[in-house]
C-alpha positions in Angstrom: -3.4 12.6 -7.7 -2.5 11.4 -11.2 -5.2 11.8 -13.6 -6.5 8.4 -15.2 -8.7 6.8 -18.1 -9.5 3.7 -15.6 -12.8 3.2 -14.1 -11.1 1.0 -10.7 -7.5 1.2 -9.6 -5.6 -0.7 -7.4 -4.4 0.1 -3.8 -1.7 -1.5 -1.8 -0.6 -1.5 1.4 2.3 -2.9 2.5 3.4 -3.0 6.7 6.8 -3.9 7.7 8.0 -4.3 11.3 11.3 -2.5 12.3 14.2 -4.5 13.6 15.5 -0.8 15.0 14.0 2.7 15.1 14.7 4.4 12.1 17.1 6.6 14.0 19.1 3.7 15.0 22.6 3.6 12.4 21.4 0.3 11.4 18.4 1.5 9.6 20.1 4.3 7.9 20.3 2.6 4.4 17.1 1.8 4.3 16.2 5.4 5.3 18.4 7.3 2.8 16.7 4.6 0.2 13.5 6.1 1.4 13.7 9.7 -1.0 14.9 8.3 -4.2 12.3 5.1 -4.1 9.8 7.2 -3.3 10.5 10.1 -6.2 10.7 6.9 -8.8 6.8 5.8 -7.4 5.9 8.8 -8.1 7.0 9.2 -11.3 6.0 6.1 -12.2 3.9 5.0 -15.4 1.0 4.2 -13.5 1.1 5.4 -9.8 -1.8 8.0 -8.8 -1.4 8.8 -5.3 0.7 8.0 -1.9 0.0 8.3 1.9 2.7 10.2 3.0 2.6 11.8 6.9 1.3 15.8 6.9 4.3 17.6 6.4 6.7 14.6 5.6 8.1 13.5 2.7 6.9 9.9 3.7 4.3 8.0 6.1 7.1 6.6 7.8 6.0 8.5 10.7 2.7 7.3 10.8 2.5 4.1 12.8 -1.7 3.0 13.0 -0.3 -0.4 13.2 1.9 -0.9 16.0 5.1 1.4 17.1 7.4 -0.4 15.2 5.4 -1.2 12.5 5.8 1.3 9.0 3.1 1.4 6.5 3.0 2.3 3.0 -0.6 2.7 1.1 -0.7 3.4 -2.5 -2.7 3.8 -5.6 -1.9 2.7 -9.1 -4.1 2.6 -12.2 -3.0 -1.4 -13.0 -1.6 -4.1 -11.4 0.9 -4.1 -13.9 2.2 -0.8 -13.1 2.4 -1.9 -9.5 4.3 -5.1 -10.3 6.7 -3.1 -12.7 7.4 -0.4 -9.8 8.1 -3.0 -7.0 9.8 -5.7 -9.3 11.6 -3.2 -12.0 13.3 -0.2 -10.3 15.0 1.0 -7.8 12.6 -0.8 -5.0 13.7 -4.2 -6.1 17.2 -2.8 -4.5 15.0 -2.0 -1.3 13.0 -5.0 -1.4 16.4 -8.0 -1.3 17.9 -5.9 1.6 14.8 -6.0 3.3 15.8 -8.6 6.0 18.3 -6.0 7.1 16.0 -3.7 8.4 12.3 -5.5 9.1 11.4 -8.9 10.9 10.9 -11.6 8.8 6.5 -11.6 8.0 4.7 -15.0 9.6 1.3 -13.6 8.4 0.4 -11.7 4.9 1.8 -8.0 5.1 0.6 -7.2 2.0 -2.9 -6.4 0.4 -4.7 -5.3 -3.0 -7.8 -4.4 -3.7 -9.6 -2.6 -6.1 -11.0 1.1 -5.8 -12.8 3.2 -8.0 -11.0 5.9 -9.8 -10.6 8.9 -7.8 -10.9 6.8 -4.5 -8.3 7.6 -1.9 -8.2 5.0 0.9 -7.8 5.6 4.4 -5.4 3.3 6.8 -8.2 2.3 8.4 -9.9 1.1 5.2 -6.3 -1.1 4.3 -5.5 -2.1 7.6 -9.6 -3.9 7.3 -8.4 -4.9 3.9 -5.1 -6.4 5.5 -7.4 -8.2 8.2 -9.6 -9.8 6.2 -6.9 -11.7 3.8 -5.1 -12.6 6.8 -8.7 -14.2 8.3 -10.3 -15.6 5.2 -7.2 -15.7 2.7 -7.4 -14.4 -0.8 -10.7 -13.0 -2.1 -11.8 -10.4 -4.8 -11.6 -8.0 -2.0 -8.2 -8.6 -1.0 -5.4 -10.4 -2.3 -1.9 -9.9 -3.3 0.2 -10.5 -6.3 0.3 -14.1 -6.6 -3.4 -14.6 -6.1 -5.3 -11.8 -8.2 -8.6 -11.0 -9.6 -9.6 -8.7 -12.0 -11.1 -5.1 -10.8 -13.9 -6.4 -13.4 -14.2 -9.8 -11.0 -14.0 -7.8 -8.0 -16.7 -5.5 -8.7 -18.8 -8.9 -9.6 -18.3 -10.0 -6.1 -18.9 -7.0 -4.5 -21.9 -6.7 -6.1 -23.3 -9.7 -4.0 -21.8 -9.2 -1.2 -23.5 -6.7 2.0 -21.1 -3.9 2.7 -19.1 -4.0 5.3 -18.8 -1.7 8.4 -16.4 0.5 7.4 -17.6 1.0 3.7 -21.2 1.8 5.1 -19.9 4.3 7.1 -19.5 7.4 5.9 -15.2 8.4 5.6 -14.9 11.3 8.2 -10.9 12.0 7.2 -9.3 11.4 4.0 -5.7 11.1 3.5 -4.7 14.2 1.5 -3.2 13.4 -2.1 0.7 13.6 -2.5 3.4 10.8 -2.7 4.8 7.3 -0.9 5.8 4.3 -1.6 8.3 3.3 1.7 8.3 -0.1 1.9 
């Protein structure tokens, strides 16, 4: 995990649907995309920490929601770093051929939200996050790009509102620190 001066950073996650197995010829761009996007998160100005599958180079592997679905859960110490990363480098290639390989979305498939700093958040914890902008729409506990809020107006919210299930529960597995961005 990148060290960091900010007191909340931002986490993303991201789920795509396959239109083929990633074994399948037709996925192979995207697949040998997969490395070099995933070497420019992580040595991006900004990025602190990817999920990436134990003894992968990526959580491509990992499929907690659905078999054909690929995640990709990230931290980053601004939005602006995120927005740079995905709009500004080598993703944006990834990102305008992405009708090639996944379905087209007909609910959100991506979600913010705002951590502390040194916070690693499990699937569980995004796919919740995920859930409840898809349920209630955009909120200081989960949004996307074009509807934001500050970590400062997040933390005001959260301050009045009860916890929820998963964040009174104490985390029993944490994803160990390394690097992904897939998707």
């Amino acid at each position: 995990m990148t060290a960091s001066t900010h007191a909340a950073h931002l986490a993303e996650l991201n789920v795509a649907t396959l239109r083929h197995p990633l074994d399948d010829p037709r996925s192979a761009p995207f697949v040998e995309m997969l490395d070099p996007v995933n070497a420019a998160a992580d040595s991006a100005p900004g990025f602190v920490w990817r999920l990436v599958e134990d003894g992968a180079a990526d959580a491509t592997g990992l499929r907690p929601a659905g078999e054909n679905v690929i995640v990709n859960l990230s931290v980053w110490e601004t939005q602006e770093a995120l927005r740079d990363f995905a709009y500004r480098s080598g993703h944006l290639d990834a990102m305008r051929r992405r009708r090639e390989w996944f379905e087209q979305h007909v609910e959100a498939h991506l979600v913010l939200w705002w951590v502390p700093a040194g916070h690693l958040p499990t699937v569980g914890e995004a796919l919740e996050r995920l859930a409840d902008l898809r349920a209630h729409g955009p909120s200081p506990r989960a949004f996307t790009f074009d509807s934001s809020y500050t970590a400062a107006e997040a933390a005001q919210h959260l301050r009045t509102m009860p916890p929820t299930q998963s964040e009174q529960a104490a985390p029993s597995a944490r994803p160990e620190p390394a690097g992904d961005s897939a998707v």
